[in-house]
N, C-alpha and C positions, 0 to 999 in steps of 0.2 A: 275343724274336724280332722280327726287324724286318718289321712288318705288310705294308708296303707293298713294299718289296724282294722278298718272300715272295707279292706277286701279280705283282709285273712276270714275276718268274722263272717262274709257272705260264705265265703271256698270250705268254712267249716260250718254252715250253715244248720245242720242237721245237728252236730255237736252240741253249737251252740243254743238253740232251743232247747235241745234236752236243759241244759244244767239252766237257763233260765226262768224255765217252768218249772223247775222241779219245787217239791212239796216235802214238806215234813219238818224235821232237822238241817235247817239252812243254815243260821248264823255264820259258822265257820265258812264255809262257800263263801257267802255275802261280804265277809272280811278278807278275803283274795284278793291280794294288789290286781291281780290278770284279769278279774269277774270285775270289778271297782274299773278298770280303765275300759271294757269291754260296753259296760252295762252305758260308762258315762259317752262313748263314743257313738255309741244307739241312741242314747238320750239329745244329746246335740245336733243330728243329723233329723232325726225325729222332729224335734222344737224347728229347726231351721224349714222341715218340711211345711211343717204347719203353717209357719208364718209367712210361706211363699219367699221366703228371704234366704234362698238358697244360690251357692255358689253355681253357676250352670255345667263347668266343665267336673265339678266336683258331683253332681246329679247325673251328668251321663258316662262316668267312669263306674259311677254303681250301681246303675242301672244296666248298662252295657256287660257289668261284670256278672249283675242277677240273673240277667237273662241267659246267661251261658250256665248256669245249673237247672237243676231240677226243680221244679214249680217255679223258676224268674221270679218277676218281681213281686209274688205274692208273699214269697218267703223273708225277700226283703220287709215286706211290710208287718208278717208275723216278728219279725226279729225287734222291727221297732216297738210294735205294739207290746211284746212281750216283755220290755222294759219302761214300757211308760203306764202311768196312771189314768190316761185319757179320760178311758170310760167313767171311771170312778169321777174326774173332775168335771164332764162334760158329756152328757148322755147327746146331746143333739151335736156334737162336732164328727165331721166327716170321717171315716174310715182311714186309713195312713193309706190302705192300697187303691183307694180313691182318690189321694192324693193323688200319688204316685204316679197314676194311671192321668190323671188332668194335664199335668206339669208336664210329663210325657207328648199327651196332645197339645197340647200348646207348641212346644217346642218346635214338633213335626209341622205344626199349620205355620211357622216361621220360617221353616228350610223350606218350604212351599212357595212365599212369600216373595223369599228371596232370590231362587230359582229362575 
């Protein structure tokens, strides 16, 4: 996952929902090197989330980085959700910001652990 691409698109967060959800006359959007790198960077981070086979210091830089805007890590999860197909492939798979929110706990119940 591209680290930094992956913080701009939280810091533009608000942005980037708009043009992801947007409706109507997309095609040209959808053909945007910048939408195409943006969507696939959401996409990978998303998949990695799902399969718990995420990088750990790569989950709390962006996490870390959601939670210093408006709505944290909810937004991050709208951002994912907003490019992936989930629901359509899987009506019983967990929420991304249920993810989000486990992987989280877990973490924490490990710096606890450790302590």
């Amino acid at each position: 996952v591209n680290l930094q691409l992956l913080i701009t698109v939280i810091e533009q967060s608000r942005f980037w929902l708009a043009i992801l959800k947007a409706k109507g006359r997309t095609s040209q959007l959808h053909k945007n090197p910048r939408y195409k790198e943006v969507t696939a960077v959401l996409t990978e981070f998303g998949d990695q989330l799902r399969s718990r086979n995420i990088n750990i210091q790569l989950f709390q830089v962006a996490v870390e980085k959601a939670n210093g805007i408006k709505g944290g890590v909810d937004v991050l999860a709208q951002l994912i959700d907003a490019t992936s197909k989930l629901a359509e492939r899987d009506r019983n798979a967990q929420p991304t910001r249920n993810v989000l929110r486990t992987i989280e706990q877990q973490l924490d119940l490990h710096k606890q652990l450790l302590d």
